[in-house]
MIMARMI-534499 format. One line per 3 residues: their letters; for each residue x, y, z of N, C-alpha, C. Coordinates in steps of 0.05 Angstrom, whole numbers. Example, Ala and Ser with C-alpha at 12.3 -4.5 7.8 and 13.67 -1.06 7.14 Angstrom:
BEGIN
AS) 264/-114/156/246/-90/156/264/-66/156 ~ 257/-45/142/273/-21/143/258/1/157;
//
This chain:
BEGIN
XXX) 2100/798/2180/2118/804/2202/2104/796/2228 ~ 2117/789/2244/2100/773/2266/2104/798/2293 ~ 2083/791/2313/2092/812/2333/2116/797/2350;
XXX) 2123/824/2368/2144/821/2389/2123/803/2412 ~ 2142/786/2425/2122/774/2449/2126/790/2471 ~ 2093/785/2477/2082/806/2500/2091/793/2528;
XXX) 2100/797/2549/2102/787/2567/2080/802/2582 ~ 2067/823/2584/2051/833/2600/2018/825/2596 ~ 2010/797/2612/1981/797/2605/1968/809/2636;
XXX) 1970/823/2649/1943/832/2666/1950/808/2685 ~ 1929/808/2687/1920/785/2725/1909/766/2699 ~ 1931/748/2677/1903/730/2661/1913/705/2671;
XXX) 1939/702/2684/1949/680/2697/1932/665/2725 ~ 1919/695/2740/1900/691/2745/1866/682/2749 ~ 1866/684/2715/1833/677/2709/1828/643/2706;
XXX) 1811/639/2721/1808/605/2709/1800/608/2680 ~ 1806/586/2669/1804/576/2633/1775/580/2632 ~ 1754/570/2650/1726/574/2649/1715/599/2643;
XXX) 1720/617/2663/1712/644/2648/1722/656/2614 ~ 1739/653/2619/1749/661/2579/1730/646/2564 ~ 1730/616/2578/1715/609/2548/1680/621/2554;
XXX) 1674/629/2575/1652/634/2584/1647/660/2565 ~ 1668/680/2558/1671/702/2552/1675/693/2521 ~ 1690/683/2500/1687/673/2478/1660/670/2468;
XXX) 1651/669/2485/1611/660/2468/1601/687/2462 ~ 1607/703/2480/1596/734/2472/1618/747/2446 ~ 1637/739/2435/1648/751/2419/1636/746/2383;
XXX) 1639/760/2362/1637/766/2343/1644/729/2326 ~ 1636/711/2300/1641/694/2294/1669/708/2271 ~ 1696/690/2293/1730/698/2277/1733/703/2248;
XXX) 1712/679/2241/1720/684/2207/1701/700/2190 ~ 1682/716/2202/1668/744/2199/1676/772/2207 ~ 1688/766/2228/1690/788/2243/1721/814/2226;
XXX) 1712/832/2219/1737/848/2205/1764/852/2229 ~ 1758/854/2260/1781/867/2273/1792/841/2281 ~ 1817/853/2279/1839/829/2305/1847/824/2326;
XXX) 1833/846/2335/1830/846/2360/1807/858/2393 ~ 1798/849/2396/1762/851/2409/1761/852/2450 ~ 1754/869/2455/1754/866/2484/1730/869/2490;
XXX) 1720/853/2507/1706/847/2518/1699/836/2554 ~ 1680/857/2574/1679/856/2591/1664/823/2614 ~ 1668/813/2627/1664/791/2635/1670/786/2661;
XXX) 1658/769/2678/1668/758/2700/1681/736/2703 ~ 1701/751/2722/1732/741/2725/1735/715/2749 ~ 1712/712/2768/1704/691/2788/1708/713/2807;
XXX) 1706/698/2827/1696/699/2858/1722/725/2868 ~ 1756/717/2851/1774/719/2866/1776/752/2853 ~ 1768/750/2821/1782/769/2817/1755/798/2797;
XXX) 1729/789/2812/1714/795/2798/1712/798/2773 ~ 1695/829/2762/1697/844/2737/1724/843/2720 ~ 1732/834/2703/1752/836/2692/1747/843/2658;
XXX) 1765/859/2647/1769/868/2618/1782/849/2602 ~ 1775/833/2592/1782/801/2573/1792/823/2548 ~ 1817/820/2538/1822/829/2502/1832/800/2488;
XXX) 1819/795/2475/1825/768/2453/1826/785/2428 ~ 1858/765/2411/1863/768/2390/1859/744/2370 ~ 1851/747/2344/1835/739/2329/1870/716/2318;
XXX) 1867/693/2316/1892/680/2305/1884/660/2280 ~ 1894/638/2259/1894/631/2247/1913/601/2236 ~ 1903/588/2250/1918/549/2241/1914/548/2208;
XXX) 1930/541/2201/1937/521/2172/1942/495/2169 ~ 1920/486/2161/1930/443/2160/1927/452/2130 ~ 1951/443/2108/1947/447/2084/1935/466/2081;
XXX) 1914/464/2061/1896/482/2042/1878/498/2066 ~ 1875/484/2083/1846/490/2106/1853/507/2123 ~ 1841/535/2130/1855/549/2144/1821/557/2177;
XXX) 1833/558/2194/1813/556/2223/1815/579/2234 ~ 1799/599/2239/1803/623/2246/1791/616/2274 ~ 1804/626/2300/1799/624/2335/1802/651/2348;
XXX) 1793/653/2366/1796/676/2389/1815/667/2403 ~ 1838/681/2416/1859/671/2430/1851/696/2456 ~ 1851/689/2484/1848/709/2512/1883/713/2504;
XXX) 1883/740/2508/1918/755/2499/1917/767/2532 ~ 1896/776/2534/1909/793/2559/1879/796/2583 ~ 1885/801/2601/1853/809/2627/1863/829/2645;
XXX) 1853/848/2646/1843/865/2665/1828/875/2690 ~ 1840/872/2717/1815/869/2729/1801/899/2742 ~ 1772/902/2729/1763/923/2731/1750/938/2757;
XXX) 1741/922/2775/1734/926/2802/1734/906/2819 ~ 1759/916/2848/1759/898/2862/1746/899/2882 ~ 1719/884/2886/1701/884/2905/1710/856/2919;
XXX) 1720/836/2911/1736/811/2918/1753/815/2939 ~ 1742/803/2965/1755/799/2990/1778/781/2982 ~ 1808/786/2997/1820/769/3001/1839/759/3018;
//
């Protein structure tokens, strides 16, 4: 059963692509890891500081071969010390 789509991600429209993947390196390896879903704290840049990154654990199929990835689902921003 697949989920309902979320329209609510946080300020992640906000985050440059750089930080997530910056934040991906600190997470658990996908096709080890038992949960599906992992949050993890990180910096959000200049605009939007501290932010709460939650990535959900997803899964490609080419034929037989299956690729387990971290997907950024949603960000949180945790303290705004960011002038703007």
């Amino acid at each position: 059963m697949t989920e309902p789509f979320v329209t609510d991600n946080g300020v992640l429209r906000r985050l440059p692509g750089g930080y997530a993947a910056d934040a991906i390196k600190l997470l658990p390896d996908p096709a080890a890891c038992e949960k599906d879903r992992v949050s993890v704290e990180a910096d959000g840049g200049p605009d939007l500081g501290r932010v709460l990154l939650t990535f959900k654990r997803m899964t490609a199929r080419s034929g037989k071969h299956r690729h387990r990835f971290w997907a950024c689902i949603r960000a949180d921003q945790l303290h705004n010390d960011a002038p703007f």
